[in-house]
N, C-alpha and C positions, 0 to 999 in steps of 0.2 A: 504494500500500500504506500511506504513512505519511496520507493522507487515511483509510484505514480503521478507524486504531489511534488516531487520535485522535476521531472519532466514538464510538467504541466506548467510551470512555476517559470523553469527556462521558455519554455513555449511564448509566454506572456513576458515575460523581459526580449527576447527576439522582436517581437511583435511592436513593441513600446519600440523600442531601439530604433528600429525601420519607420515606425510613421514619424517618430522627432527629423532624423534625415531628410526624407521627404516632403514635411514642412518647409526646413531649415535651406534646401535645394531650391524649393518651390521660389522662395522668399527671398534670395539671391538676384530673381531676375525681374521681382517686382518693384524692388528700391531704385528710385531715379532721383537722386542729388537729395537727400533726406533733409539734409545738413542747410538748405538752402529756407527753411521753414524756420520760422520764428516758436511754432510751438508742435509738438511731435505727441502721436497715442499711441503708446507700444503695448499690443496686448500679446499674452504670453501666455503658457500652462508652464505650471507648477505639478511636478511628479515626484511627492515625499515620500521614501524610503526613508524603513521597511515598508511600510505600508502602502498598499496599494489604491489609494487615491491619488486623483489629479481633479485639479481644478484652477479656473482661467480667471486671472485678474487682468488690472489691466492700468497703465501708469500714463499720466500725460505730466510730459516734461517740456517746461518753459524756459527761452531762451531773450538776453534781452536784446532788446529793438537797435541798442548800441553797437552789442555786438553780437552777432549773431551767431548759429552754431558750426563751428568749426568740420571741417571731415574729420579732423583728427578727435573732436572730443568726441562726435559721433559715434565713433567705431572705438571709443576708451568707454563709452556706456554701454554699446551694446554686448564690448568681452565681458565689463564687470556681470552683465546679466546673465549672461552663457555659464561664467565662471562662481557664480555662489558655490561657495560650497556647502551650505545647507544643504540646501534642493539642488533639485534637474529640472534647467530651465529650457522651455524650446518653445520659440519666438514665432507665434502665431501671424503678427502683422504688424505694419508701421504705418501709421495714414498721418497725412500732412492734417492740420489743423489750420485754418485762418479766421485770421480776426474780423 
């Protein structure tokens, strides 16, 4: 039985594994100059181990009107996001916001 629950177990981490990727793939060729936007909505899922919940927040980050968002801070917020090391973060979408 405990050979069944952990196949089953790897099954479902495989499975998790590949749809983060292919978000994350997805999401590569929908970003067009992010950084060019005064305010940014990154929503994301959250996947807490051990446990097997995931659930989607979602953050809107403001830049000011002086200066506005660098490529470079861009892609230093979106590793910090990637990189918690809490959670396992995989980055649903990033939509421009205007005022």
């Amino acid at each position: 039985m405990s050979l069944f629950k952990k196949a089953k177990s790897q099954i479902e981490e495989n499975a998790a594994n590949q749809a983060t990727e292919t978000v994350e793939n997805r999401l590569d060729g929908m970003i067009v100059q992010p950084f060019a936007y005064k305010k940014l909505l990154i929503i994301y899922r959250i996947e807490q181990y051990p446990s097997t919940s995931n659930h989607i927040e979602n953050k809107i980050l403001s830049f000011d009107r002086k200066k506005p968002l660098s490529e470079d801070r861009y892609n230093e917020i979106i590793t910090r996001l990637k990189n918690d090391e809490s959670d396992r973060i995989a980055i649903v979408n990033i939509l421009p916001l205007v005022d």
